[in-house]
CHARMM internal coordinates of N, CA and C (Angstrom, degrees):
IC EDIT
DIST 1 N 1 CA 1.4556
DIST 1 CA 1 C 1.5217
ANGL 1 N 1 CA 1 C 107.53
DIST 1 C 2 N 1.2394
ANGL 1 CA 1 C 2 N 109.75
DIHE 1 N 1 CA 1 C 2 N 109.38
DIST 2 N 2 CA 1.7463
ANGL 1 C 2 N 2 CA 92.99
DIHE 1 CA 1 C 2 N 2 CA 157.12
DIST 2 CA 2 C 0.8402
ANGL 2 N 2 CA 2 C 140.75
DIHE 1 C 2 N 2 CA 2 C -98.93
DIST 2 C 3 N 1.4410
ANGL 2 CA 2 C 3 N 142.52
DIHE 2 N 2 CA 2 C 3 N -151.74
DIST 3 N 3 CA 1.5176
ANGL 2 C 3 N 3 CA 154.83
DIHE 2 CA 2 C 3 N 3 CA -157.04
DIST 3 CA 3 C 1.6440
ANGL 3 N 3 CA 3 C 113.07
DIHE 2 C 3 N 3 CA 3 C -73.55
DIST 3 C 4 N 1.6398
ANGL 3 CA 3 C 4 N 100.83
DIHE 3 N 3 CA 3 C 4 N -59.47
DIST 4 N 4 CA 1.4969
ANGL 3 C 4 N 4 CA 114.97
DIHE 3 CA 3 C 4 N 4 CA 173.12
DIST 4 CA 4 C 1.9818
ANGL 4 N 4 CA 4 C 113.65
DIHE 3 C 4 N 4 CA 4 C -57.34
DIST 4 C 5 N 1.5859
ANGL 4 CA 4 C 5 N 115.56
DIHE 4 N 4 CA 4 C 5 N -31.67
DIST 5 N 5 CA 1.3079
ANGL 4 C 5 N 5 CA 129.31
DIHE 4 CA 4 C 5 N 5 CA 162.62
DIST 5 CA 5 C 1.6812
ANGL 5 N 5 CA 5 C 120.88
DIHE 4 C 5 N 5 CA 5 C -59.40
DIST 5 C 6 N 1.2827
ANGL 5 CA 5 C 6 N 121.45
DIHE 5 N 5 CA 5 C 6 N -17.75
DIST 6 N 6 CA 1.3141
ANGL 5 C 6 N 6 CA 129.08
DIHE 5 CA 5 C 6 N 6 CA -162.79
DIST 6 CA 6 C 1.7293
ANGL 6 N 6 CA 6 C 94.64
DIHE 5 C 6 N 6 CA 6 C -99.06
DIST 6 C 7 N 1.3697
ANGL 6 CA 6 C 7 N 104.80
DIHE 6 N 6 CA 6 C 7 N 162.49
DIST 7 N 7 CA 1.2498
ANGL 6 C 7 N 7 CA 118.50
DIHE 6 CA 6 C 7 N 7 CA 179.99
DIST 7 CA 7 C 1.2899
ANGL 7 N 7 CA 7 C 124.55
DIHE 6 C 7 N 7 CA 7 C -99.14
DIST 7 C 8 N 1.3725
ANGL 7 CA 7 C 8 N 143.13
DIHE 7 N 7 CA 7 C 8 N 132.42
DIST 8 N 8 CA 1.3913
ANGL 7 C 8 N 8 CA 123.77
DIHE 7 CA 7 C 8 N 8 CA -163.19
DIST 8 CA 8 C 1.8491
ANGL 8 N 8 CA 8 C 126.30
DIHE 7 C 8 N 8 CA 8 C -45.38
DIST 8 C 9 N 1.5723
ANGL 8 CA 8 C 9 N 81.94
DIHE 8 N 8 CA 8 C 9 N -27.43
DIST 9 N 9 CA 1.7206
ANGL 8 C 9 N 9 CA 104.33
DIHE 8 CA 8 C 9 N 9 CA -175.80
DIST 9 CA 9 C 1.4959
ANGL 9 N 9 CA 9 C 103.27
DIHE 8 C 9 N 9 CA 9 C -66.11
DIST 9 C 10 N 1.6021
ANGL 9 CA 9 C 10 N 121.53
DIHE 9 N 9 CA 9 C 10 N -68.18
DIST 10 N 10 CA 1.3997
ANGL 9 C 10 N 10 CA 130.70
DIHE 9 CA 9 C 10 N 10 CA 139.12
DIST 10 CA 10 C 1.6253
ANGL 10 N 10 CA 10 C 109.94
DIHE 9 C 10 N 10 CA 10 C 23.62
DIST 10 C 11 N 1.4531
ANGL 10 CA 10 C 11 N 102.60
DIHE 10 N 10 CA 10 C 11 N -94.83
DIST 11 N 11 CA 1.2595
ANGL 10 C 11 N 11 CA 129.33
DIHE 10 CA 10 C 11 N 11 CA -136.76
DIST 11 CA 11 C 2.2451
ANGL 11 N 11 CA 11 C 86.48
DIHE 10 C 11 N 11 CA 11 C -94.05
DIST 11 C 12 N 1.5954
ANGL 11 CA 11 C 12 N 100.32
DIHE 11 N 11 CA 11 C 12 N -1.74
DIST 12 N 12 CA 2.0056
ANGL 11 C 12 N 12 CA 86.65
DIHE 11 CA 11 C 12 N 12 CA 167.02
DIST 12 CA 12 C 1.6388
ANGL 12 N 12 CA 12 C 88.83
DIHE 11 C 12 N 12 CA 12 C -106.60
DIST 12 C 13 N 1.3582
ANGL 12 CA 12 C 13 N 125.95
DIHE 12 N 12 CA 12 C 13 N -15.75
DIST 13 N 13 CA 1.7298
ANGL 12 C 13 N 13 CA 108.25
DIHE 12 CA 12 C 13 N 13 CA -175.75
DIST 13 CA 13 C 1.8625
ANGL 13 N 13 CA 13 C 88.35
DIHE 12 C 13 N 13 CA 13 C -67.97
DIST 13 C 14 N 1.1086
ANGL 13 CA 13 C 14 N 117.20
DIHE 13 N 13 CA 13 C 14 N -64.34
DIST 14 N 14 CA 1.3250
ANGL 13 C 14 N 14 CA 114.63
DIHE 13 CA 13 C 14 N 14 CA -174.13
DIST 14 CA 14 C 1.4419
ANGL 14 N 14 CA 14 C 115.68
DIHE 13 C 14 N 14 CA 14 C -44.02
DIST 14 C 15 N 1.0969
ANGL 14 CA 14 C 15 N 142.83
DIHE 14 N 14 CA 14 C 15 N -54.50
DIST 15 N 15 CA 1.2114
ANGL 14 C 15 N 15 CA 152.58
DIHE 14 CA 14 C 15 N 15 CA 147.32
DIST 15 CA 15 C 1.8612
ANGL 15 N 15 CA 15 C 112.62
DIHE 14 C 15 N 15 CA 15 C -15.38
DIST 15 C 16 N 1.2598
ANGL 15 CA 15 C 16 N 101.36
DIHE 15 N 15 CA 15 C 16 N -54.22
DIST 16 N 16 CA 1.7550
ANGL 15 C 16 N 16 CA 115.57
DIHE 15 CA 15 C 16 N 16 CA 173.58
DIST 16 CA 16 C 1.6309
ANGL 16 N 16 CA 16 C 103.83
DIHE 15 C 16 N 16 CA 16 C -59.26
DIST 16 C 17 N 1.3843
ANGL 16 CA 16 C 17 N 110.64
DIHE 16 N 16 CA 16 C 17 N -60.21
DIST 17 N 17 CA 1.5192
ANGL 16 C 17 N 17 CA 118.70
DIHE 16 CA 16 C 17 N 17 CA -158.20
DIST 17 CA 17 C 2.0279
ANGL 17 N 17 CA 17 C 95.46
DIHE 16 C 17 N 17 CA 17 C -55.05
DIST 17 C 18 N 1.6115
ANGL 17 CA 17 C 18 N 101.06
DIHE 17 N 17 CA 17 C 18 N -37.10
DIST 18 N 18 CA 1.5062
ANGL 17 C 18 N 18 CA 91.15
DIHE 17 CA 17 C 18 N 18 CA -167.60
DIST 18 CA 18 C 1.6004
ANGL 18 N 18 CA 18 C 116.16
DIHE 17 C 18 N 18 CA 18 C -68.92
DIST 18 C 19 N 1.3047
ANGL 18 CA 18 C 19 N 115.84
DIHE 18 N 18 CA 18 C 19 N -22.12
DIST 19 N 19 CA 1.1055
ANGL 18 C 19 N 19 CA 136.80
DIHE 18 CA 18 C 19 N 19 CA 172.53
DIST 19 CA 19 C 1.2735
ANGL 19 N 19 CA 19 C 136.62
DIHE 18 C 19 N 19 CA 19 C -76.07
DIST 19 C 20 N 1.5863
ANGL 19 CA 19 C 20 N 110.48
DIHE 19 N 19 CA 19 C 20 N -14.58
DIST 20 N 20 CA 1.3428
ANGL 19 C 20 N 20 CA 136.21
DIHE 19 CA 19 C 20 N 20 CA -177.75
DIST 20 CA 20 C 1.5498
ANGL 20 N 20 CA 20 C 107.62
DIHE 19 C 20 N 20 CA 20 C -170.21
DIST 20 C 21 N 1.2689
ANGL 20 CA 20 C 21 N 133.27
DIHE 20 N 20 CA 20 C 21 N 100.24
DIST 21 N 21 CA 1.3009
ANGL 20 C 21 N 21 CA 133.38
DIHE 20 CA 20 C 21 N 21 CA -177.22
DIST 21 CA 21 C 1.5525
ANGL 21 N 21 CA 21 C 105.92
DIHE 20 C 21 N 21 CA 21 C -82.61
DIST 21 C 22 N 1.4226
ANGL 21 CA 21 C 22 N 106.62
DIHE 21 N 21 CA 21 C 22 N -0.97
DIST 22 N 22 CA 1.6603
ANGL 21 C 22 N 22 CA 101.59
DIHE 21 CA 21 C 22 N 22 CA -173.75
DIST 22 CA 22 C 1.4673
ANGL 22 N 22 CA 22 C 114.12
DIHE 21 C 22 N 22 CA 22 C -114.07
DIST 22 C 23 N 1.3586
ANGL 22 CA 22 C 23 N 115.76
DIHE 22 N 22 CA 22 C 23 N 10.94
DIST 23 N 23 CA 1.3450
ANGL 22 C 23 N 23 CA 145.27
DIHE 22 CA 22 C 23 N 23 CA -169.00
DIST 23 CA 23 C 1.8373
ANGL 23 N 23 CA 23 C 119.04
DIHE 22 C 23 N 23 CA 23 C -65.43
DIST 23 C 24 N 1.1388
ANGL 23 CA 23 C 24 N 108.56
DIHE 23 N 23 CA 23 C 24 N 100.43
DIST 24 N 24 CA 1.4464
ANGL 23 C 24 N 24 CA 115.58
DIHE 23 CA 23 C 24 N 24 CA -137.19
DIST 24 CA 24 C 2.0581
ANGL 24 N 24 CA 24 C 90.47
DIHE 23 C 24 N 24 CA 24 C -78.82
DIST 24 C 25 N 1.6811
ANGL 24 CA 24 C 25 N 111.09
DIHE 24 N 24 CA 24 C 25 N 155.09
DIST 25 N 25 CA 1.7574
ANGL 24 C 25 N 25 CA 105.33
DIHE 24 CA 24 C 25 N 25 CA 175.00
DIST 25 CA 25 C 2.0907
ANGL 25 N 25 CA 25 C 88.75
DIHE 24 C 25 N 25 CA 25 C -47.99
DIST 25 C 26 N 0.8828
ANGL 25 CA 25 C 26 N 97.01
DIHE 25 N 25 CA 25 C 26 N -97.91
DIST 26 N 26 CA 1.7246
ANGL 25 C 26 N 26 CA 97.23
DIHE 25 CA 25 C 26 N 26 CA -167.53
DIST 26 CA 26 C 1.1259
ANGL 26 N 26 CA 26 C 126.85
DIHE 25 C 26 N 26 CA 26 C -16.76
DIST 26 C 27 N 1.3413
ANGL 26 CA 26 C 27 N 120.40
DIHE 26 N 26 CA 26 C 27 N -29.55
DIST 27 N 27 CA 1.6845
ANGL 26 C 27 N 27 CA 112.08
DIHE 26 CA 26 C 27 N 27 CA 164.69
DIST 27 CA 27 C 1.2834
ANGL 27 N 27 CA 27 C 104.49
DIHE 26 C 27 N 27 CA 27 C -62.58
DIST 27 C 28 N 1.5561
ANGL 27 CA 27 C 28 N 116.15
DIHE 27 N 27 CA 27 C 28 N -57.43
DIST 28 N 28 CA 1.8244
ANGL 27 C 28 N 28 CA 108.71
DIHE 27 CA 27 C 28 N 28 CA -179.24
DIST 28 CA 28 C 1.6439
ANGL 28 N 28 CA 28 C 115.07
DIHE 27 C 28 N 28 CA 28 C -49.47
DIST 28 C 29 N 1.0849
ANGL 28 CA 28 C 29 N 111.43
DIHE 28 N 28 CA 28 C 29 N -41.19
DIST 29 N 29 CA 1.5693
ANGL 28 C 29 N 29 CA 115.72
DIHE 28 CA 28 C 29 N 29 CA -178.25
DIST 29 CA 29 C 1.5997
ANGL 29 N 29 CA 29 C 100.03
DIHE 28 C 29 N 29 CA 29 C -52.40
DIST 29 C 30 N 1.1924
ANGL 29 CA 29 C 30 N 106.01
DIHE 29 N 29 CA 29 C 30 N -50.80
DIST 30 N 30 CA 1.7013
ANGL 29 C 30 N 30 CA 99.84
DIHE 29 CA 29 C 30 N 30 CA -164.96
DIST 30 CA 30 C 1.3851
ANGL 30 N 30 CA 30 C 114.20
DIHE 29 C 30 N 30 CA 30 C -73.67
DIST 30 C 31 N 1.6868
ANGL 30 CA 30 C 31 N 111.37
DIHE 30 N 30 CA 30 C 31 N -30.03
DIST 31 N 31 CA 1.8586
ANGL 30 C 31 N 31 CA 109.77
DIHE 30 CA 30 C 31 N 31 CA 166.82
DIST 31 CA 31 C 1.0795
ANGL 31 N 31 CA 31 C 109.59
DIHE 30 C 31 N 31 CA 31 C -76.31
DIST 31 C 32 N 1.1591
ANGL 31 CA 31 C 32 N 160.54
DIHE 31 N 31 CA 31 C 32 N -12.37
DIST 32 N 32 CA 1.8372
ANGL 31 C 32 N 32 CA 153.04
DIHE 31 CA 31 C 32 N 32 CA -129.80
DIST 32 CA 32 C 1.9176
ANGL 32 N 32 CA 32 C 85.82
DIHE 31 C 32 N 32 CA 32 C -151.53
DIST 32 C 33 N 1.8718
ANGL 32 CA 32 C 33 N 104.20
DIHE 32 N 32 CA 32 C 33 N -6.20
DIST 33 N 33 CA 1.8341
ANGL 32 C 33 N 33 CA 70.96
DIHE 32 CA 32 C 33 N 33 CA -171.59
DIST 33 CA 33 C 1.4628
ANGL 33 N 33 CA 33 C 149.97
DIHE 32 C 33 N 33 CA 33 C 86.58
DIST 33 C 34 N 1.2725
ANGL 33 CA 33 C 34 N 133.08
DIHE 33 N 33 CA 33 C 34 N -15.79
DIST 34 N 34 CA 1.3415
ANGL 33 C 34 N 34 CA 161.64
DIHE 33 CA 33 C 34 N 34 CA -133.42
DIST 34 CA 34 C 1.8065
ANGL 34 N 34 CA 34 C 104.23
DIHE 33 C 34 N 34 CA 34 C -157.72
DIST 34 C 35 N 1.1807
ANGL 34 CA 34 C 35 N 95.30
DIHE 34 N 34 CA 34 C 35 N 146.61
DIST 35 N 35 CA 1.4802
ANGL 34 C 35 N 35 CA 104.14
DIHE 34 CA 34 C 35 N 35 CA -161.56
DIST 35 CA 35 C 1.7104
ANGL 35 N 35 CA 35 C 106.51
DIHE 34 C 35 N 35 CA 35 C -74.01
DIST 35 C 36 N 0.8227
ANGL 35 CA 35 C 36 N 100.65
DIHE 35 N 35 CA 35 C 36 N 172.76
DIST 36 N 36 CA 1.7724
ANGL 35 C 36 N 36 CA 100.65
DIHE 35 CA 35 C 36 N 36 CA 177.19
DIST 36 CA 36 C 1.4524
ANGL 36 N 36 CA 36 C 122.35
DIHE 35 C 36 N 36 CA 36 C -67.73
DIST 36 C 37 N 1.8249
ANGL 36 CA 36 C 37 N 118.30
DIHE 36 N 36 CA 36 C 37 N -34.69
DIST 37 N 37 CA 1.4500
ANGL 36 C 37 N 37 CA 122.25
DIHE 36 CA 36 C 37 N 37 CA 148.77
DIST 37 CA 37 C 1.0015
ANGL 37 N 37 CA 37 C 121.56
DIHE 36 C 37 N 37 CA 37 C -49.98
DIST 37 C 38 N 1.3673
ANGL 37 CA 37 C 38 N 134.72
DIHE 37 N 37 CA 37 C 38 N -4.36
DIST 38 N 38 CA 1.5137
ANGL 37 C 38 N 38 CA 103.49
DIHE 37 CA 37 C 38 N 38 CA -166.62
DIST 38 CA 38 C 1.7704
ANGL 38 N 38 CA 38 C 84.06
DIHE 37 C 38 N 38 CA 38 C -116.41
DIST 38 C 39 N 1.1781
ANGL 38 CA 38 C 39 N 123.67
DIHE 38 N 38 CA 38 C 39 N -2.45
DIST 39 N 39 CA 1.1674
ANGL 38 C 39 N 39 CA 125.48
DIHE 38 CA 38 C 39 N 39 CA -160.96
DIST 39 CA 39 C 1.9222
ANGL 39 N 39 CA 39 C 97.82
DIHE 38 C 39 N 39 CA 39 C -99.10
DIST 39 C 40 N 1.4229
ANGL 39 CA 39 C 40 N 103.75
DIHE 39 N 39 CA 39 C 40 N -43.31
DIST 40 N 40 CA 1.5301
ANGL 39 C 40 N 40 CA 111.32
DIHE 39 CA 39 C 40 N 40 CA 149.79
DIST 40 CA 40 C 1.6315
ANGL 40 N 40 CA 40 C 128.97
DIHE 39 C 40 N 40 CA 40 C -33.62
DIST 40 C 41 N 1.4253
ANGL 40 CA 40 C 41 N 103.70
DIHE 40 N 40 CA 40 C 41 N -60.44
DIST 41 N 41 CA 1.2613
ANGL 40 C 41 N 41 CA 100.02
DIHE 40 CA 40 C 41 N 41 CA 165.61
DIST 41 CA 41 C 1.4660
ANGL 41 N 41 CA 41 C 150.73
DIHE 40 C 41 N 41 CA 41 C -71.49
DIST 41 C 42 N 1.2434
ANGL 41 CA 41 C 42 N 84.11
DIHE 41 N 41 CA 41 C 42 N -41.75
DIST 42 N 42 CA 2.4620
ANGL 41 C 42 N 42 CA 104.13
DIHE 41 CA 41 C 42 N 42 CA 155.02
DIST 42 CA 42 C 1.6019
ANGL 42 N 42 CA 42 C 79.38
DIHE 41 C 42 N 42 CA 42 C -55.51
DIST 42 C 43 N 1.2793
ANGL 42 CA 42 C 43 N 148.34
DIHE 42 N 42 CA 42 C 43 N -90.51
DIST 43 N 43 CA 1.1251
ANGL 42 C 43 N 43 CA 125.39
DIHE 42 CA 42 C 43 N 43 CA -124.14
DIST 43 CA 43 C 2.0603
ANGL 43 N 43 CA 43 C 108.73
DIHE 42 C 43 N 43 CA 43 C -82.03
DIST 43 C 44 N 0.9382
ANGL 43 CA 43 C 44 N 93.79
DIHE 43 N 43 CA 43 C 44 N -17.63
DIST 44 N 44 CA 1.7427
ANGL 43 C 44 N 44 CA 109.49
DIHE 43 CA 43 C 44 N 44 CA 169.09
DIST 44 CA 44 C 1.7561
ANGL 44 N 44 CA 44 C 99.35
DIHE 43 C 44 N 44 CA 44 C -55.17
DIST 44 C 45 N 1.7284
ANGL 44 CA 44 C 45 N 117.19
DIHE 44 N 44 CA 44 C 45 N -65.77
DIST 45 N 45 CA 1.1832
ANGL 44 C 45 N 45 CA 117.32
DIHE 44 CA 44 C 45 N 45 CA -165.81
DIST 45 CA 45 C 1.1202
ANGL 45 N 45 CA 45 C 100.20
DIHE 44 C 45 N 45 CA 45 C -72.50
DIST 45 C 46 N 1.4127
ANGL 45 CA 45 C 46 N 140.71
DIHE 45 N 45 CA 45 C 46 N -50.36
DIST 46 N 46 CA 1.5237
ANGL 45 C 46 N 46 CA 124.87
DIHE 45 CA 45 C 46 N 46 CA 172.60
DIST 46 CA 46 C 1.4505
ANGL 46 N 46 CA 46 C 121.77
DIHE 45 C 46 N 46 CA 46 C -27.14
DIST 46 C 47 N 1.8331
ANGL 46 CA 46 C 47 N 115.07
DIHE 46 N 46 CA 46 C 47 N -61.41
DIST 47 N 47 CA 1.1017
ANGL 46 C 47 N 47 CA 127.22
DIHE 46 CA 46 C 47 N 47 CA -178.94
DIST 47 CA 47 C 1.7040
ANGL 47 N 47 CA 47 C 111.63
DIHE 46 C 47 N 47 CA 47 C -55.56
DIST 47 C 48 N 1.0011
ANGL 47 CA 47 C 48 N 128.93
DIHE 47 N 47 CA 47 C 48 N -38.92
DIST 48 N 48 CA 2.0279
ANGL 47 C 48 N 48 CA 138.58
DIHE 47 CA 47 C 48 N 48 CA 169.91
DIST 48 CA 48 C 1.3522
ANGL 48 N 48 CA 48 C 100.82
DIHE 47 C 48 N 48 CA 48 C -55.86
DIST 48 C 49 N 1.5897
ANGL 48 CA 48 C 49 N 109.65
DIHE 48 N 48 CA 48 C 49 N -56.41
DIST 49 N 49 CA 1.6347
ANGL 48 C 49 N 49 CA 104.40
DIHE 48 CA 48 C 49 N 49 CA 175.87
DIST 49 CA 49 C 1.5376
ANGL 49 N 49 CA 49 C 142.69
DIHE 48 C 49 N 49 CA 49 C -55.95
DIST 49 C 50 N 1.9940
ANGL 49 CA 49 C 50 N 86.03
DIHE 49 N 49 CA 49 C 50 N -8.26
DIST 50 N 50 CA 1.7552
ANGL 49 C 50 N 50 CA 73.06
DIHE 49 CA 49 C 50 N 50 CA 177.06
DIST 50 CA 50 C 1.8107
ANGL 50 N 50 CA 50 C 99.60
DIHE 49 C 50 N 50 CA 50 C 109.53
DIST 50 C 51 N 1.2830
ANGL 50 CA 50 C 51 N 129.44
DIHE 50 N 50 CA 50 C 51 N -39.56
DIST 51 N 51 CA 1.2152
ANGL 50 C 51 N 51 CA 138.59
DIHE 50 CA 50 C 51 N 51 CA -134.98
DIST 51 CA 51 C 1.5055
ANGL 51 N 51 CA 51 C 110.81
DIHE 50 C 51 N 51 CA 51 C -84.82
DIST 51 C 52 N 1.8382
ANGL 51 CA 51 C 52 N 101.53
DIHE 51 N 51 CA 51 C 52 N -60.24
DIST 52 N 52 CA 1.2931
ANGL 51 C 52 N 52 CA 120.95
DIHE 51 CA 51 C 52 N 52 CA 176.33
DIST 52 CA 52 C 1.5776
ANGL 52 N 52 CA 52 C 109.97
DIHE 51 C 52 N 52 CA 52 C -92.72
DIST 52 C 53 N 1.2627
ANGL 52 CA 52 C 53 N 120.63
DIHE 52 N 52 CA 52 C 53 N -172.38
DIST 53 N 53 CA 1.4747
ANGL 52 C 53 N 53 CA 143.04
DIHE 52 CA 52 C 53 N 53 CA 126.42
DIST 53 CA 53 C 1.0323
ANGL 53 N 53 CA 53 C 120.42
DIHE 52 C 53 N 53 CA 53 C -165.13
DIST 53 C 54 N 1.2950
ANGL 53 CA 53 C 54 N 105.29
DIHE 53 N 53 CA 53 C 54 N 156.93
DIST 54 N 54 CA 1.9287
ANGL 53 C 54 N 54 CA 121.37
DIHE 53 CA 53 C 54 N 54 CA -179.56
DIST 54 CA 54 C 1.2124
ANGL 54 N 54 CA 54 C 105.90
DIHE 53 C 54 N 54 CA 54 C -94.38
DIST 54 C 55 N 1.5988
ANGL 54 CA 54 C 55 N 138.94
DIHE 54 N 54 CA 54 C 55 N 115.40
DIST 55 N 55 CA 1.3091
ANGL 54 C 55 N 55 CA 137.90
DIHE 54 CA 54 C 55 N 55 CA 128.19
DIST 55 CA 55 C 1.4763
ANGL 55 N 55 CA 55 C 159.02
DIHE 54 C 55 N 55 CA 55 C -99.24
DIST 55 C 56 N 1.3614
ANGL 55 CA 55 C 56 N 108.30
DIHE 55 N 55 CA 55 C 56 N 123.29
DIST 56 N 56 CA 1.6808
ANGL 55 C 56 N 56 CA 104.38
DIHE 55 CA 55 C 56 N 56 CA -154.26
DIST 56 CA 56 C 1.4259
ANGL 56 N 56 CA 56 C 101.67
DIHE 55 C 56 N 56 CA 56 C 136.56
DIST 56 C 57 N 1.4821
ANGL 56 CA 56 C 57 N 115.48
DIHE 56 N 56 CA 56 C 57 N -176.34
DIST 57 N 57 CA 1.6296
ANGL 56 C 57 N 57 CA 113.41
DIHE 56 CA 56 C 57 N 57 CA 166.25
DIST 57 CA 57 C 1.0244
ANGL 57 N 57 CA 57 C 141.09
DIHE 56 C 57 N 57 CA 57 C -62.27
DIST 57 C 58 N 1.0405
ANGL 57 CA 57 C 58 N 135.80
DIHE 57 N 57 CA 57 C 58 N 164.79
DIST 58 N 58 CA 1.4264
ANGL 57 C 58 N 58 CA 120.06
DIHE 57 CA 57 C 58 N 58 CA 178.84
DIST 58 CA 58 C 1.4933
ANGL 58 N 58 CA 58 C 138.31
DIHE 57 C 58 N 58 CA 58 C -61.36
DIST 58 C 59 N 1.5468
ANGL 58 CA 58 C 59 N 105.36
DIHE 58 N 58 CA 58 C 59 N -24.26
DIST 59 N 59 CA 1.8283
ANGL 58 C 59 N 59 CA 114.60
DIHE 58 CA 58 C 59 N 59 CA 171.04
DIST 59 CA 59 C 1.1743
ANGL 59 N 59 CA 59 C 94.30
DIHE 58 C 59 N 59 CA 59 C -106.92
DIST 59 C 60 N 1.5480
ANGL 59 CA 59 C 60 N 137.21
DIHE 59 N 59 CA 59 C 60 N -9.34
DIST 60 N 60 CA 1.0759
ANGL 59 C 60 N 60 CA 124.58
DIHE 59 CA 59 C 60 N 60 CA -177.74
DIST 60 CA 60 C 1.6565
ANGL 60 N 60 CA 60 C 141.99
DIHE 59 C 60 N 60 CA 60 C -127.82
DIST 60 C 61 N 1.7359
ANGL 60 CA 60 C 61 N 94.12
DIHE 60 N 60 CA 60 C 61 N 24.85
DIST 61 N 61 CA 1.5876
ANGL 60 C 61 N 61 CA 111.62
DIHE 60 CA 60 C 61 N 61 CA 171.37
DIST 61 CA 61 C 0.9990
ANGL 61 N 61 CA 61 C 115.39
DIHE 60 C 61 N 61 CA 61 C -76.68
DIST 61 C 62 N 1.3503
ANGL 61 CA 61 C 62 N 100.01
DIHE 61 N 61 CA 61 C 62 N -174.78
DIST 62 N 62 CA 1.6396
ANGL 61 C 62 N 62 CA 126.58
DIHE 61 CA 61 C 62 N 62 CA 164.29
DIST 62 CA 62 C 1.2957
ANGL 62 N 62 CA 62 C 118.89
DIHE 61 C 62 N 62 CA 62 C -119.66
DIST 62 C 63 N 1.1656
ANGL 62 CA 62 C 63 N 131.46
DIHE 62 N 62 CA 62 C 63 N 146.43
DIST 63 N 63 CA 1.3793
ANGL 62 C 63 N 63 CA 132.55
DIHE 62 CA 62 C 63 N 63 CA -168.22
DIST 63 CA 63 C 1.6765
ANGL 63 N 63 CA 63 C 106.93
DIHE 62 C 63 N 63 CA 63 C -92.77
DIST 63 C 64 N 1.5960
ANGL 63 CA 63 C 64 N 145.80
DIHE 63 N 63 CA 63 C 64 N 137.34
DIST 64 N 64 CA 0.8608
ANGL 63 C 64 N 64 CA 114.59
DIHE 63 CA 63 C 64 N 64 CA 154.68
DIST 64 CA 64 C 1.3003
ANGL 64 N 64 CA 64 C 122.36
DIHE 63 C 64 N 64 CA 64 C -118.62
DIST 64 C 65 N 1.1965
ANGL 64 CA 64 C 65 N 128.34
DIHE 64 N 64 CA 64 C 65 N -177.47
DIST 65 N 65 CA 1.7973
ANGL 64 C 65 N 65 CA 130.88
DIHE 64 CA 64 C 65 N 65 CA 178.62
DIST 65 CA 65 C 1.4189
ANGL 65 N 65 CA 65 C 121.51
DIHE 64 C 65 N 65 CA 65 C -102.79
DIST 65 C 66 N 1.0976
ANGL 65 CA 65 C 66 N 131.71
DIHE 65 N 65 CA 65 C 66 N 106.07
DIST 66 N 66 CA 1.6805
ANGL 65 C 66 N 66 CA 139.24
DIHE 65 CA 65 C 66 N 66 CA -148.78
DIST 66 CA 66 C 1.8014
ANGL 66 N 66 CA 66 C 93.98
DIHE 65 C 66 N 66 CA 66 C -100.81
DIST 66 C 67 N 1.4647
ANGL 66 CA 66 C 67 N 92.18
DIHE 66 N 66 CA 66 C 67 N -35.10
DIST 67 N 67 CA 1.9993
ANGL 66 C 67 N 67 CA 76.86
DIHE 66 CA 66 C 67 N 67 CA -167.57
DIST 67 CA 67 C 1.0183
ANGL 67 N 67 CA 67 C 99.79
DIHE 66 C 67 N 67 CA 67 C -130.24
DIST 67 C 68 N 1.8111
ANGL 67 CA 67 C 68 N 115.01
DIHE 67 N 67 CA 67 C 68 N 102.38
DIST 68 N 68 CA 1.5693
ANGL 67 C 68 N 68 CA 113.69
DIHE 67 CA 67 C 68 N 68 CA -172.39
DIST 68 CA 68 C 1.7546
ANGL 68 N 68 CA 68 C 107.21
DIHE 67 C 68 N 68 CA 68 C -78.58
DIST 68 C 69 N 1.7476
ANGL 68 CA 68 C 69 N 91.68
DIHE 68 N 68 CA 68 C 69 N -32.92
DIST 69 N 69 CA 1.6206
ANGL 68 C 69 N 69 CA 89.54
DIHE 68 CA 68 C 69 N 69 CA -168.67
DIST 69 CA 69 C 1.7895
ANGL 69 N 69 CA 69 C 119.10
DIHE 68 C 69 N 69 CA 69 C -46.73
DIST 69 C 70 N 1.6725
ANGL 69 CA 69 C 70 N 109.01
DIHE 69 N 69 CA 69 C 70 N -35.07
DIST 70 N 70 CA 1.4097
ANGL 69 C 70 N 70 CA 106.72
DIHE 69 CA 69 C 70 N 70 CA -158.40
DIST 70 CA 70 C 1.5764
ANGL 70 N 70 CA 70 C 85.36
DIHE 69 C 70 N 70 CA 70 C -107.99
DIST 70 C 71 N 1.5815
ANGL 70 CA 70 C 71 N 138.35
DIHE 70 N 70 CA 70 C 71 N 30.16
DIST 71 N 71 CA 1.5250
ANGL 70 C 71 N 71 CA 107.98
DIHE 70 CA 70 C 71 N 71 CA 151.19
DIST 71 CA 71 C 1.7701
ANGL 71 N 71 CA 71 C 109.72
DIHE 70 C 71 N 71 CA 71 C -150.54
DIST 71 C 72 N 1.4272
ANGL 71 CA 71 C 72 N 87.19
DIHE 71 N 71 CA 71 C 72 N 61.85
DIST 72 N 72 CA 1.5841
ANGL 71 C 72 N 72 CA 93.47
DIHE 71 CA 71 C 72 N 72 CA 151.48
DIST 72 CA 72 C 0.9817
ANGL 72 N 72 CA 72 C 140.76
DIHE 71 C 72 N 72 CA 72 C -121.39
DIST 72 C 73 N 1.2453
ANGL 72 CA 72 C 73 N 120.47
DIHE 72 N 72 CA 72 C 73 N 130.63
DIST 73 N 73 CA 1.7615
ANGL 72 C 73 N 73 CA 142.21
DIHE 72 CA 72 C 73 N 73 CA -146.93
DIST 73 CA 73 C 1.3235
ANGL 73 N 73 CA 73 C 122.47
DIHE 72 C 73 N 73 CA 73 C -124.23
END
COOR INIT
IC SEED 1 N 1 CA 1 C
IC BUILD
């Protein structure tokens, strides 16, 4: 997936994670506006794409960034 494929919303969760790898869905929900599902799902399709991943527990990972080449913004 690349860059031009990503969604503007997309490409500020990614933007967040680089900035805070500990950056919880609900914090993004509450900056971006948008409910916590929808923030679930950008981060669901990220994770299928290859892009992101979560490691650790569930309230208590870190997110990491797998494909720097195709998401810098």
């Amino acid at each position: 997936m690349s860059e031009s494929e990503l969604s503007e919303r997309q490409l500020n969760i990614i933007s967040m994670i680089k900035g805070n790898p500990f950056v919880t869905g609900k914090e993004m929900s509450v900056t971006m506006s948008v409910t916590q599902r929808t923030i679930e799902r950008d981060l669901s399709v990220l994770q299928k794409a290859g892009i992101i991943r979560h490691e650790g527990r569930v309230n208590a990972g870190v997110w990491v960034i797998l494909e720097q080449g195709n998401t810098n913004s």
